[in-house]
N, C-alpha and C positions, 0 to 999 in steps of 0.2 A: 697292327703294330707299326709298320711302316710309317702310314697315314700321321700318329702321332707321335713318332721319332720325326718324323719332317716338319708339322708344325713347330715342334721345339728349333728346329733348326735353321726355322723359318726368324727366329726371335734373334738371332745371332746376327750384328751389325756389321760385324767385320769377316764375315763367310761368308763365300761364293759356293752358292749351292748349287748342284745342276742333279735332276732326275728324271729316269730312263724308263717313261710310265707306259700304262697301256693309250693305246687312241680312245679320246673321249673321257679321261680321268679328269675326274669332276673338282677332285681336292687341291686347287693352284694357289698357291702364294705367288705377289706380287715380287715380291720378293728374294723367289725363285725361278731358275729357268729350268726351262721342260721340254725333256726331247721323247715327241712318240716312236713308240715300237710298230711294226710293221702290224702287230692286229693281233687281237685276242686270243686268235686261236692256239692250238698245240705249238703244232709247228713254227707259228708266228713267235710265238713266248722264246723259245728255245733260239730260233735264228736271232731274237734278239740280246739273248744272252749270250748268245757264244760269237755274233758276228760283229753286231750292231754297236753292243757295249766297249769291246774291243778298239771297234775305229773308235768310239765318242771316249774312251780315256786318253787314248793319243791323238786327240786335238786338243782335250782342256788339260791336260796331261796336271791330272788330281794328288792332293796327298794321301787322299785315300780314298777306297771306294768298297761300301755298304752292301753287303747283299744277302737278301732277306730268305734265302734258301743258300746253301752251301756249295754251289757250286762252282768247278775253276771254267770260267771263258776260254772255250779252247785255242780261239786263238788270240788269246791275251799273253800280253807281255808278263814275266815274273818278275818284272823290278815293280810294280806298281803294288802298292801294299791294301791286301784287301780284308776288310773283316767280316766273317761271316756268323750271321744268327743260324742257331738249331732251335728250334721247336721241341722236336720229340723225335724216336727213330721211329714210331709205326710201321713204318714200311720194313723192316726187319723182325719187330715183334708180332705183327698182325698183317703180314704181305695178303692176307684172304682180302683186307679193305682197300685195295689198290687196285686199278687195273694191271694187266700183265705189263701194259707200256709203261705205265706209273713205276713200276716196279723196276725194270729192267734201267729206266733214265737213271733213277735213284741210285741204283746200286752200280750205274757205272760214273755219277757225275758227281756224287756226294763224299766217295773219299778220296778224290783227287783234289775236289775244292777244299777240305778239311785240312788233308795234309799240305796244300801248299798257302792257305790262310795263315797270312801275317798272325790273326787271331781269330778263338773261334768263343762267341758267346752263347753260353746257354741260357734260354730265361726262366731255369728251375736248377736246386742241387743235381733235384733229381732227372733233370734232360742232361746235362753236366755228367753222373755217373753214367748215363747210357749213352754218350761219344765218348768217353775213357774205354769204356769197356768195348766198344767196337774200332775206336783209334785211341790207346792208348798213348802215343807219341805225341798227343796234341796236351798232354799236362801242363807245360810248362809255359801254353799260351793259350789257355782260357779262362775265361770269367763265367761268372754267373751274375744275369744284370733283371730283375723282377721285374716283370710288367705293370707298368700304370695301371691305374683304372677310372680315374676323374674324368677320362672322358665322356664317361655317359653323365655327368652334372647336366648339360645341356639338356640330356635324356628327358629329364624331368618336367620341363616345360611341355613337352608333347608326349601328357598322359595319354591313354588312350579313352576317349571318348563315345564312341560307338559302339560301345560290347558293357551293359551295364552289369551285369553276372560278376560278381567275382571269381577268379579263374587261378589253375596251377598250369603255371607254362613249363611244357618238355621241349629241348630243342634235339629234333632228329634228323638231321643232316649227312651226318655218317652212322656206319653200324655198329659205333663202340659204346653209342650213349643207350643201349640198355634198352629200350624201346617197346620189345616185345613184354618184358619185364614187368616195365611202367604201365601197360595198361592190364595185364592179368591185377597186379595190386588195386590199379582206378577200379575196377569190379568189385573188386573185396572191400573196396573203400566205399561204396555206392552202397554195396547188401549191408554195409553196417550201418552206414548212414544215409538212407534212401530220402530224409528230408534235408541235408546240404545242399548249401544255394552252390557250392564250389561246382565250376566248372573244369576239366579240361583242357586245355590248349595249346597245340600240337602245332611247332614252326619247323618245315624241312621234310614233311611228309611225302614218299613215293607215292605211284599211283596205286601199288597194292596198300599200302597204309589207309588210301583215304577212303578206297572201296572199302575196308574190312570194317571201316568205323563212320560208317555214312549216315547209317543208320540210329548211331548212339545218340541220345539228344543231348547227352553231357559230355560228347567229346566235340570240341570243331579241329576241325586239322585242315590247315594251308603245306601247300608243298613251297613258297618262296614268297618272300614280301620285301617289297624297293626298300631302303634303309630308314625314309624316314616312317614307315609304318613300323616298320621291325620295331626299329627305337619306339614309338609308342607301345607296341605291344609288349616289350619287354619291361618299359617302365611302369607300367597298369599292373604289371602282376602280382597275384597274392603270396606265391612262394615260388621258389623255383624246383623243379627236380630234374637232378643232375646225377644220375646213375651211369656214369661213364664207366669202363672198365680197365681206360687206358686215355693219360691227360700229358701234355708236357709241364702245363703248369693247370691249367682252367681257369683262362677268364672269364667265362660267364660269372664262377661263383664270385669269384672278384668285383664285377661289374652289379649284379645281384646285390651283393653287398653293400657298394658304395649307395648305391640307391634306398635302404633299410627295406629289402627283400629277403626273406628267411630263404635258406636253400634246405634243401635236403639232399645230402651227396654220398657218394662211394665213398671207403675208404683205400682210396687210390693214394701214392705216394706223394702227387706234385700238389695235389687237392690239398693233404694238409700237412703239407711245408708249410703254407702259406695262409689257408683263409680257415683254418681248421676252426677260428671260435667263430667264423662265421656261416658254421653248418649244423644242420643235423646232422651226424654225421654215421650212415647206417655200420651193424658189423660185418665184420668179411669173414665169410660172407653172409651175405643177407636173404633171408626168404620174403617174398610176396606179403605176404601176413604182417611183416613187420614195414616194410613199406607204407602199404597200408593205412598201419597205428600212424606212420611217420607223419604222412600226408594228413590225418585227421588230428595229431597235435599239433603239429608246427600250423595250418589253419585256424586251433581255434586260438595260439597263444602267439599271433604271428605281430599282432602291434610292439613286443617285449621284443621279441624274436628279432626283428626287424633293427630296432633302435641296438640293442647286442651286435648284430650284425655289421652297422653301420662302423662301429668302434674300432674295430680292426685294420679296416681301408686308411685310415688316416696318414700314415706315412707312403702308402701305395700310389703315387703321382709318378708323370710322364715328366715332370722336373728332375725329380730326385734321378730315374730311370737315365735322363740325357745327363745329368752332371755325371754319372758314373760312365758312360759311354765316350764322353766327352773326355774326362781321365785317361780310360784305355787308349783314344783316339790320338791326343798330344805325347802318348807313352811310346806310341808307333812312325812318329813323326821325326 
């Protein structure tokens, strides 16, 4: 999200941009300056949010400054007007998916940065209802600003090539996206359909995931892939499933989308705000069995499915996303 709020911001001729990246971030415009942060890691991330950030506004001393988790710089100045992006609370509704340090930072950095955010954007109603409901006080200075999704257009040129099977991609990265779920259904979908050429494939896999399904010859599963395979792998697929239990907004099904990817999703709130006719969209809740059917229609009607899908993304750009941002931005000024 960052990435492509900065390219847009990158297009602006009369902005002086400056961003506060990791060391080694690959994404530079020329047309931007770029100051690294001390290094990757926890501790590094944090010192440069509460130390680093602080000195670098009182020397470009900004009209405003961006920040893509909700947090107040502790030792930043409150005259400087800051606005800040929410995701989702997770770490409130599902603290089991956090580390305890995760946990502990959040719950002490997030509503200090909320409460004293010039403004705070949600990029769903529904991420929007869950900072009302945990800070109420912030009504009168938030937005809701939707996520692009055109930037996987480029996606497309680096289909993937190396995996000629046709495949359903699960992305398991965290443990909200259903996982265990997803492959009890792949078996019921296999016994009904033991001659589908569909494969499986599995991005974000733990080491216990990839033992447990080593041995499948219809599932492959990668635990991490550099971006530009990811991006191929993503654009090569037949459908997607996206059985999350818990989304702020869900770009993948977005991004799915804009590609004429059928998904097949929960029916989570932020899911279908937003891309609802671009899913199958299972019922809540849903058993395995019907999974399943889900996986073996959206497959065999996925060319229809697809082109349906693409429909919807049409207003969904990182333009429209910065003009309204942009709005808020001179509103603050």
């Amino acid at each position: 999200m960052a990435s492509a709020y900065l390219r847009q911001a990158a297009l602006q001729p009369n902005d002086d941009v400056h961003v506060l990246c990791p060391p080694g971030y690959a994404d530079r415009h020329p047309s931007v300056t770029f100051h690294d942060a001390p290094s990757k890691s926890e501790g590094g991330r944090i010192y440069g949010q509460h130390v680093v950030l602080p000195l670098l506004e009182r020397k470009i001393n900004p009209d405003i400054t961006l920040l893509f988790n909700p947090y107040s710089p502790a030792l930043g100045s409150r005259s400087v007007n800051r606005l800040a992006f929410v995701a989702d609370m997770r770490h409130l509704r599902s603290p089991d998916q956090f580390s305890k340090y995760q946990r502990l930072y959040r719950r002490a950095a997030w509503p200090v940065g909320i409460h004293r955010a010039a403004h705070t954007v949600a990029i769903s109603h529904f991420a929007l209802s869950e900072v009302l409901e945990f800070f109420p006080r912030a009504v009168e200075r938030a937005s809701v600003i939707h996520c692009g999704c055109d930037h996987v257009d480029d996606w497309k040129t680096v289909r993937s090539t190396d995996f000629p099977m046709p495949y359903a991609l699960h992305l398991a990265q965290r443990s909200n996206k259903g996982t265990s779920r997803v492959l009890e259904a792949w078996r019921i979908f296999r016994r009904l359909q033991p001659d589908s050429p569909l494969i499986l494939r599995i991005v974000g896999a733990n080491e216990e995931l990839l033992a447990s399904v080593a041995r499948d010859e219809t599932i492959v599963a990668s635990s991490s892939l550099d971006s530009t395979l990811f991006h191929s792998v993503f654009a090569g697929a037949a459908c997607l499933i996206f059985v999350s239990d818990y989304e702020g907004f869900g770009l993948p099904v977005a991004e799915a989308a804009r590609l004429s990817i059928p998904v097949i999703a929960t029916r989570v709130p932020a899911v279908n705000e937003e891309c609802i006719r671009a899913a199958h969209v299972l019922p809540s809740p849903f058993s395995t069995d019907e999974l399943a059917e889900a996986i073996d229609n959206t497959f065999k009607n996925r060319v229809a499915l697809g082109q349906q899908a693409r429909t919807s993304t049409t207003m969904a750009t990182w333009e429209i996303a910065y003009r309204k941002l942009r709005h808020i931005i001179e509103g603050l000024r």
